[in-house]
MDAnalysis code that builds the backbone (N, CA, C; Angstrom):
import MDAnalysis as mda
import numpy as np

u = mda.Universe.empty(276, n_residues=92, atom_resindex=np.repeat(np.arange(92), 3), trajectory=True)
u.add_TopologyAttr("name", ["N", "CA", "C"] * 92)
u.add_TopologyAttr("resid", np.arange(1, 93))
u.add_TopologyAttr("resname", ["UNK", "UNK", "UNK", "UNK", "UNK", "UNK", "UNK", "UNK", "UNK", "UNK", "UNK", "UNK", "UNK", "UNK", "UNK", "UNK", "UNK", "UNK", "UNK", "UNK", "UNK", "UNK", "UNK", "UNK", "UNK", "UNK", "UNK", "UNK", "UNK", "UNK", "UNK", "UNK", "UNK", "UNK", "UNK", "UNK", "UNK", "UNK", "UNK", "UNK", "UNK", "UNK", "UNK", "UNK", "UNK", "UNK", "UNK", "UNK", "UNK", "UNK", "UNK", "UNK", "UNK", "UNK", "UNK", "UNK", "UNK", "UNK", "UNK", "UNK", "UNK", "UNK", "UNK", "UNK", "UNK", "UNK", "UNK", "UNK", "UNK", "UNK", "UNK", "UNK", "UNK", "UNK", "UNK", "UNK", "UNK", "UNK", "UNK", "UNK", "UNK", "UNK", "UNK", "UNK", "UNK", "UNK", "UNK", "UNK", "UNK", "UNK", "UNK", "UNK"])
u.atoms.positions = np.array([
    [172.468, -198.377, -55.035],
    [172.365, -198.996, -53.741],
    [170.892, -199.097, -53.353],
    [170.218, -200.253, -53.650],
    [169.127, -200.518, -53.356],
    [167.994, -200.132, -53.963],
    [168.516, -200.096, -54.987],
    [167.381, -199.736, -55.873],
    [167.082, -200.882, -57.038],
    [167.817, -202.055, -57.148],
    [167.518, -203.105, -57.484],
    [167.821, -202.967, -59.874],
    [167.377, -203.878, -59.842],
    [167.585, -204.152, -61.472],
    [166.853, -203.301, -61.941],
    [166.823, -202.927, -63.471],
    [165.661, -202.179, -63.920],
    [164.673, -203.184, -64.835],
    [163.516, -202.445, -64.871],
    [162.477, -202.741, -66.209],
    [161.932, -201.916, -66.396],
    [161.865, -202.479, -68.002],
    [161.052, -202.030, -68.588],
    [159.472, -202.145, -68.351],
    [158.846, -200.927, -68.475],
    [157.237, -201.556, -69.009],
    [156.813, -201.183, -70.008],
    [157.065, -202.623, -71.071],
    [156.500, -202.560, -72.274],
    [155.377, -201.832, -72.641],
    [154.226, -201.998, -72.037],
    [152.872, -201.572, -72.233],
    [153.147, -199.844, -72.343],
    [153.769, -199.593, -71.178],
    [154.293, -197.723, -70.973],
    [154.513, -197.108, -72.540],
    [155.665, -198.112, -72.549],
    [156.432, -197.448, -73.757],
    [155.812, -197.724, -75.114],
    [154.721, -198.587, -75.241],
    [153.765, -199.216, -76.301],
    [152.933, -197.599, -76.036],
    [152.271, -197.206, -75.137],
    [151.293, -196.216, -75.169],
    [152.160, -194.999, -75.461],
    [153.460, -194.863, -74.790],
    [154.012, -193.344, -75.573],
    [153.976, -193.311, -76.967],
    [154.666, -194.184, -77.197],
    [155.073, -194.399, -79.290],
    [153.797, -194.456, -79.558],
    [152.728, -195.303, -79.504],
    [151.431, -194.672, -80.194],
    [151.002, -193.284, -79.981],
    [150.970, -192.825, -78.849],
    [150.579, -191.240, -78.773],
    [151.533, -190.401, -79.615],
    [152.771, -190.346, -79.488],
    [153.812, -189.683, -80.130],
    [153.362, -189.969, -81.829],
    [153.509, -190.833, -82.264],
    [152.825, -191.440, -83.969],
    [151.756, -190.650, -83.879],
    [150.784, -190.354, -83.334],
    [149.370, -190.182, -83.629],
    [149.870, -188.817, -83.440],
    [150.219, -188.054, -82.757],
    [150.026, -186.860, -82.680],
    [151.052, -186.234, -84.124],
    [152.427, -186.964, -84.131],
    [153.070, -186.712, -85.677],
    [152.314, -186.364, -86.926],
    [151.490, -187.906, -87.149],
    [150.576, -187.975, -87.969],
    [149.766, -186.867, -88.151],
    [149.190, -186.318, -86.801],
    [147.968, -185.469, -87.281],
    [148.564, -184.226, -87.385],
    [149.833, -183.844, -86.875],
    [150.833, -182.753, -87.681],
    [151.145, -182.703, -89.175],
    [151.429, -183.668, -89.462],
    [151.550, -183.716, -90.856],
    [150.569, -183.501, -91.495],
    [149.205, -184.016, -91.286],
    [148.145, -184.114, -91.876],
    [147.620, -183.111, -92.319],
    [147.854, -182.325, -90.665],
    [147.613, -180.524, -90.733],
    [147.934, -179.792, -92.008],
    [149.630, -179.902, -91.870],
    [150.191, -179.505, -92.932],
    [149.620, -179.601, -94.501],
    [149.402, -180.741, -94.489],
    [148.905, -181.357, -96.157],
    [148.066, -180.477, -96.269],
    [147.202, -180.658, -95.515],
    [145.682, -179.530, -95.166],
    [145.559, -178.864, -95.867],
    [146.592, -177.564, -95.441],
    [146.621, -176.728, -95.328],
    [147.251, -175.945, -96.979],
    [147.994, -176.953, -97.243],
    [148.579, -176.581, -98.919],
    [147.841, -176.862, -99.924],
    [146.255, -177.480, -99.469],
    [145.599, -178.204, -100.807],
    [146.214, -179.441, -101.479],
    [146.996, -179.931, -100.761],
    [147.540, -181.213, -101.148],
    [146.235, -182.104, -101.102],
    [145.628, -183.136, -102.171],
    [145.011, -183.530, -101.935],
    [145.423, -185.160, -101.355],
    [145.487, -185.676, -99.892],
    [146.014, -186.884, -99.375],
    [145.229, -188.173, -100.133],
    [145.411, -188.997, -100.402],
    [144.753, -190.142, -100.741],
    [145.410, -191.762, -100.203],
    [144.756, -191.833, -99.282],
    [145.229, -193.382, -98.660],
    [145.223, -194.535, -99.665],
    [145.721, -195.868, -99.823],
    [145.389, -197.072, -100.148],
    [146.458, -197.524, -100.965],
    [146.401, -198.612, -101.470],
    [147.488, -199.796, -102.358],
    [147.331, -199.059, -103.382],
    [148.715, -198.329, -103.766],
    [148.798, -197.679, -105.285],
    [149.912, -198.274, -106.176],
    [149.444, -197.888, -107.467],
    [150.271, -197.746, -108.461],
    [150.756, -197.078, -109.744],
    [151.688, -196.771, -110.096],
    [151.885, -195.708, -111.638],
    [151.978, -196.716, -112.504],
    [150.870, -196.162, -113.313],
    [150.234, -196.893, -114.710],
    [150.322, -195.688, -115.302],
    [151.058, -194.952, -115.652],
    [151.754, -193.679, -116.208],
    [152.573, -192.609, -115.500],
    [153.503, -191.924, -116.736],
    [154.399, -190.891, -115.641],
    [153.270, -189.565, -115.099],
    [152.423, -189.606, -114.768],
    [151.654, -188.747, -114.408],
    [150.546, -189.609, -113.946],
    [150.538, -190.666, -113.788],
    [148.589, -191.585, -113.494],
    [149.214, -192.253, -112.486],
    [148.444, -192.960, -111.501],
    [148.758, -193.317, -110.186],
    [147.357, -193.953, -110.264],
    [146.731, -195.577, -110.099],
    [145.857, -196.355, -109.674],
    [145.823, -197.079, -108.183],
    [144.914, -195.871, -108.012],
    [144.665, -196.410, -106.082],
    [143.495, -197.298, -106.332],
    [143.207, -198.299, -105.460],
    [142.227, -199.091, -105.103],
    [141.228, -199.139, -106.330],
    [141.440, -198.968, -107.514],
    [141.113, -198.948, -108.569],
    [140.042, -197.599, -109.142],
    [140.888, -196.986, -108.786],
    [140.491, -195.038, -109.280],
    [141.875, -194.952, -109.714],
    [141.278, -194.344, -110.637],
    [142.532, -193.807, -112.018],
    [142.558, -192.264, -111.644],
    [144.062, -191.494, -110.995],
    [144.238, -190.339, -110.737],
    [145.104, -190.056, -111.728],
    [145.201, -188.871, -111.676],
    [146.177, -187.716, -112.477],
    [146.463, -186.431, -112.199],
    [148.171, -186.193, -111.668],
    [148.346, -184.940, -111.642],
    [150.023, -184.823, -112.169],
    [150.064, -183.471, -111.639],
    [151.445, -183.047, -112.288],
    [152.432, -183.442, -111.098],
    [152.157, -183.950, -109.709],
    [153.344, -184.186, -108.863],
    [152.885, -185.216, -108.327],
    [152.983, -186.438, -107.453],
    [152.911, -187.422, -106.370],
    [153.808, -187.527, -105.662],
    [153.332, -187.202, -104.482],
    [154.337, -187.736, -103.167],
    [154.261, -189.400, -103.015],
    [154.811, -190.085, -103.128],
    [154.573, -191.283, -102.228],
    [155.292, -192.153, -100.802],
    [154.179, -191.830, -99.896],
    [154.850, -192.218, -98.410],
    [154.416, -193.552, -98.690],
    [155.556, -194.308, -98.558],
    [155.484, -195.618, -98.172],
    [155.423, -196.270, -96.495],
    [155.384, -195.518, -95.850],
    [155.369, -195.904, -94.175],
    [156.566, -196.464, -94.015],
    [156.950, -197.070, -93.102],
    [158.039, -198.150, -92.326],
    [158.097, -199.172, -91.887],
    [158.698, -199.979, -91.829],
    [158.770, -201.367, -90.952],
    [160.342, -201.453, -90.468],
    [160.286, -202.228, -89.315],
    [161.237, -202.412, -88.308],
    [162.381, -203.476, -89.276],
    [163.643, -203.643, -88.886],
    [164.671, -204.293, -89.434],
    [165.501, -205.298, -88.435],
    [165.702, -206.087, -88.720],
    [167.268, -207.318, -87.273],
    [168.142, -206.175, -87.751],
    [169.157, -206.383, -86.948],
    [170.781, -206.144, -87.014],
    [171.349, -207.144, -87.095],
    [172.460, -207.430, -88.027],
    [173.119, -208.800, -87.964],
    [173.833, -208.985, -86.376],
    [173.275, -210.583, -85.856],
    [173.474, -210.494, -84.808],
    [172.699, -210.047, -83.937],
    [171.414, -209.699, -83.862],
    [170.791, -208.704, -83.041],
    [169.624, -209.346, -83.276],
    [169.241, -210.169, -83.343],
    [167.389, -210.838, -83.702],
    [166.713, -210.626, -82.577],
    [165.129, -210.554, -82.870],
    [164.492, -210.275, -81.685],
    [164.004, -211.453, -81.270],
    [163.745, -211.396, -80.001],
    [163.986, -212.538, -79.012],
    [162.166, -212.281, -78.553],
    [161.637, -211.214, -78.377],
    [160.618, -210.908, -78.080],
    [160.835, -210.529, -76.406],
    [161.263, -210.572, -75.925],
    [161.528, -209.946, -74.897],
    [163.280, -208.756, -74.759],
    [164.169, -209.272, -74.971],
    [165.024, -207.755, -74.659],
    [165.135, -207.160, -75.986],
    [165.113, -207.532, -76.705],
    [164.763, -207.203, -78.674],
    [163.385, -207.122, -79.080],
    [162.769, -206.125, -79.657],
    [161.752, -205.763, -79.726],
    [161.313, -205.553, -80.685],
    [160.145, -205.517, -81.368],
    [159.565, -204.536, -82.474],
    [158.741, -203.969, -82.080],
    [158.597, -202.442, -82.609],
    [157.134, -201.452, -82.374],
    [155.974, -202.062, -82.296],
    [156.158, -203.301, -83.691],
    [154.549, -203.936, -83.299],
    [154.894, -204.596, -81.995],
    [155.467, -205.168, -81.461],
    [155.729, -205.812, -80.397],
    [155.482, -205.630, -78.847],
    [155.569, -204.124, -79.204],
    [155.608, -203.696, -77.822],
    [154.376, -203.196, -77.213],
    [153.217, -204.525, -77.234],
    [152.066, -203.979, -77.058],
    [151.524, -204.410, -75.664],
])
């Protein structure tokens, strides 16, 4: 009663999810840290069961993690419209 329709503010919820990501991130990062994991960013690939070619440095060890990151998906039926359907990149 009188409190009318709702909205969203995109921008709001654009600045939580980046803070929330960033602070994840630098949790994890911690972690890696901390085990001697050695992290290595960039476009990779296995050019052996043990060799991994980042940005054209030839590595080698006995384990690789590989985080591939994420990207957003439709739902059948569900496309984004750019306004009530969204993507993370979107919501800037």
């Amino acid at each position: 009663t009188g409190l009318g329709t709702p909205q969203i503010d995109y921008s709001i919820v654009h600045q939580k999810k980046t803070k929330l990501v960033s602070a994840l991130r630098g949790n994890v990062q911690q972690l890696i840290k901390g085990t001697g994991i050695e992290l290595i960013t960039g476009e990779g690939r296995f050019v052996a069961p043990t060799e991994v070619e980042v940005g054209g440095n030839r590595l080698s060890a006995r384990a690789v993690i590989v985080a591939t990151g994420s990207t957003w998906r439709t739902l059948p039926n569900l496309q984004m419209d750019g306004t009530t359907i969204i993507s993370s990149s979107r919501a800037a």
